[in-house]
C-alpha distance (Angstrom), angle and dihedral (degrees) to the residues before:
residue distance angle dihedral
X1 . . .
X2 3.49 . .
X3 3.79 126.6 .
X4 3.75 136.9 -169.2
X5 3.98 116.8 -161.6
X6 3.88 116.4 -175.1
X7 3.98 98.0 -143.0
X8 3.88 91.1 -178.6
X9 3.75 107.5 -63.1
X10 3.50 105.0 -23.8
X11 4.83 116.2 74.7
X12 3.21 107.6 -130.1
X13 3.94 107.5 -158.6
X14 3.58 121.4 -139.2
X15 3.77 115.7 -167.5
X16 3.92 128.6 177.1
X17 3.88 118.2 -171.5
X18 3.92 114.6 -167.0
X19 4.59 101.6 -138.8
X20 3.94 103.9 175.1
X21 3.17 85.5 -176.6
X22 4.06 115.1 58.1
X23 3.25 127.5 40.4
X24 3.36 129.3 -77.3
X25 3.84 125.1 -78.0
X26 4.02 144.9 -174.0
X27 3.69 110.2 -169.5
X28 3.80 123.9 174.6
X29 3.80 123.5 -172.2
X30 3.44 118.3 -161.6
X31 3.66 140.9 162.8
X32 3.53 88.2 -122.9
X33 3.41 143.2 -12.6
X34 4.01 110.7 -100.5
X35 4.07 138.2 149.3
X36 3.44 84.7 -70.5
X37 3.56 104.7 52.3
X38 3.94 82.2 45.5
X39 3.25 95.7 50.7
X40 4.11 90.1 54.1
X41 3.80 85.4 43.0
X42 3.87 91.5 54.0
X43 4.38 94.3 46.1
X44 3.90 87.9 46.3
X45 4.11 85.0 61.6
X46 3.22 96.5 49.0
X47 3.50 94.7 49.1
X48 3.70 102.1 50.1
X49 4.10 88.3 37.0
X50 4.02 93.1 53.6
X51 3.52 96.1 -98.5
X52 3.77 136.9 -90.1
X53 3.39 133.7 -31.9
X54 4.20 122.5 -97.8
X55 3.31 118.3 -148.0
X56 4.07 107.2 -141.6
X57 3.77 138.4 168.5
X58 3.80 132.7 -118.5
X59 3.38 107.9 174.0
X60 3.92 112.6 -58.0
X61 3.89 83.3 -23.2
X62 4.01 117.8 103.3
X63 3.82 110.0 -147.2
X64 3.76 127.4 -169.6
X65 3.90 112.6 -152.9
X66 3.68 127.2 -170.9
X67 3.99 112.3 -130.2
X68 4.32 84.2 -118.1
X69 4.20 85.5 78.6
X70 3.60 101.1 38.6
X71 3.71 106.1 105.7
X72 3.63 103.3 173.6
X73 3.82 137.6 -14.9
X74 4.07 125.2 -150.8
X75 3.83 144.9 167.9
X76 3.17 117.7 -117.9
X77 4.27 116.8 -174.6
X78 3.78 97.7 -47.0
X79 4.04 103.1 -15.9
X80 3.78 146.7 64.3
X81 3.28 117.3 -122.6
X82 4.07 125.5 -169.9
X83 3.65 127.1 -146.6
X84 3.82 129.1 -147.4
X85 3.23 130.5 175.1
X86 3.74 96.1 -82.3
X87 3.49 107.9 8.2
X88 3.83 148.4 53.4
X89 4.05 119.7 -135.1
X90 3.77 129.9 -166.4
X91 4.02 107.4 -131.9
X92 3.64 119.2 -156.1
X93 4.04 89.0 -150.9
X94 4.02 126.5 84.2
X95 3.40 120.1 -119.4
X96 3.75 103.0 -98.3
X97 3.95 92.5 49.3
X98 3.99 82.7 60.3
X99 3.45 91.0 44.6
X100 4.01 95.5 54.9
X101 3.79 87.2 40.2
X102 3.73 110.9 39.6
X103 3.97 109.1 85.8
X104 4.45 119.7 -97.5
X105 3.45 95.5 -78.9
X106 3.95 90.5 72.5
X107 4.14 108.3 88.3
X108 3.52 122.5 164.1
X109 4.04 107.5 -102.1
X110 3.95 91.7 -171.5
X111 4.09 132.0 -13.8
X112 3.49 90.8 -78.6
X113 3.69 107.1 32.9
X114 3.81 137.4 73.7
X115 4.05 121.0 -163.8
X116 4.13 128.4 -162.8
X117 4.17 90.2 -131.7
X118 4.19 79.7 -166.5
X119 4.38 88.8 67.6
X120 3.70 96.0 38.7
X121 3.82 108.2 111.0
X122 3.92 96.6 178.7
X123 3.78 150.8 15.4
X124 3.42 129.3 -150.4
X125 4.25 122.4 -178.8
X126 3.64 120.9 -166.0
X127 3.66 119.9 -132.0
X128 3.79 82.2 -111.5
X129 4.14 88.6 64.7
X130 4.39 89.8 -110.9
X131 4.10 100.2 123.4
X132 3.57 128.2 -170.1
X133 3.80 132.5 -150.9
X134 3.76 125.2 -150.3
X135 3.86 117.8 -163.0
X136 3.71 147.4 -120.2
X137 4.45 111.3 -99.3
X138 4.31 92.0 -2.1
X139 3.75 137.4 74.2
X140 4.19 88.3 -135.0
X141 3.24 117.8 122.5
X142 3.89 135.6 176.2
X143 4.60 131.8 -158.8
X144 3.55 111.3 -123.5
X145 3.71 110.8 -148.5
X146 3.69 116.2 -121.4
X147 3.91 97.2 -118.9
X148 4.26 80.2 67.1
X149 3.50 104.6 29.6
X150 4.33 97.3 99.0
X151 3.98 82.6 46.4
X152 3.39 93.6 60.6
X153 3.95 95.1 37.9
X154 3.89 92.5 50.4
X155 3.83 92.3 49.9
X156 3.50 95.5 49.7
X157 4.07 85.0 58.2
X158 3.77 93.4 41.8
X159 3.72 95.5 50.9
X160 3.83 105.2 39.1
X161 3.83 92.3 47.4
């Protein structure tokens, strides 16, 4: 699948080949290695190591959660709060700062509500267009709004392909 970026003069090519039967591979060639090519090198790691680490409160206790166990994050009056599968954690960040950080398979389900599309085991959509998705190891579950609903369907297909 070849891909073209335009990163201000110079195309960049991106190019993913599918090899079922080798193991998998990341190569980058460069002219050179800069910040940028660092910068790639550092985002590949944290993708194929589960991502960073979140810091998060629970209580007086200071928690650092990898994105793999987030199953949700939501504002609730003035905080954000992020579910795992057993447990609730103050974060210190608003929601859009988790948003832009928080790998691709974090979409908005509702204004004040962020879902892991890679732990949802099942959606359900009302005949009134509100859905709901349950998740992987937990009873939670969270409404995405109808405005967000496809956005959350199409990158549950996009990432789990």
């Amino acid at each position: 699948m070849p891909y073209n970026a335009d990163t201000g003069g110079e195309r960049v090519k991106l190019t993913i080949e599918i090899d079922k039967e080798g193991p998998e591979q990341v190569i980058i060639r460069t002219h050179a290695v800069d910040d940028r090519v660092r910068r790639l090198q550092e985002a590949v790691d944290r993708v194929l190591s589960g991502g960073a680490e979140l810091a998060v409160r629970k209580g007086e206790q200071e928690c650092f959660l990898t994105c793999d166990e987030l199953l949700f994050a939501e504002t609730s009056g003035d905080r954000v709060w992020v579910h795992t599968a057993r447990d609730v954690y103050a974060c210190p960040m608003r929601l859009y700062e988790l948003e832009q950080l928080l790998p691709r398979s974090f979409v908005r389900a509702s204004k004040s509500c962020l879902v892991n599309t890679a732990r949802i085991r099942s959606l359900t959509r009302s005949p009134t267009g509100v859905g709901e998705a349950a998740f992987r190891s937990s009873d939670k579950t969270v409404f995405i709004s109808r405005m967000y609903f496809k956005l959350v369907r199409e990158t549950i297909e996009e990432t789990r392909l």
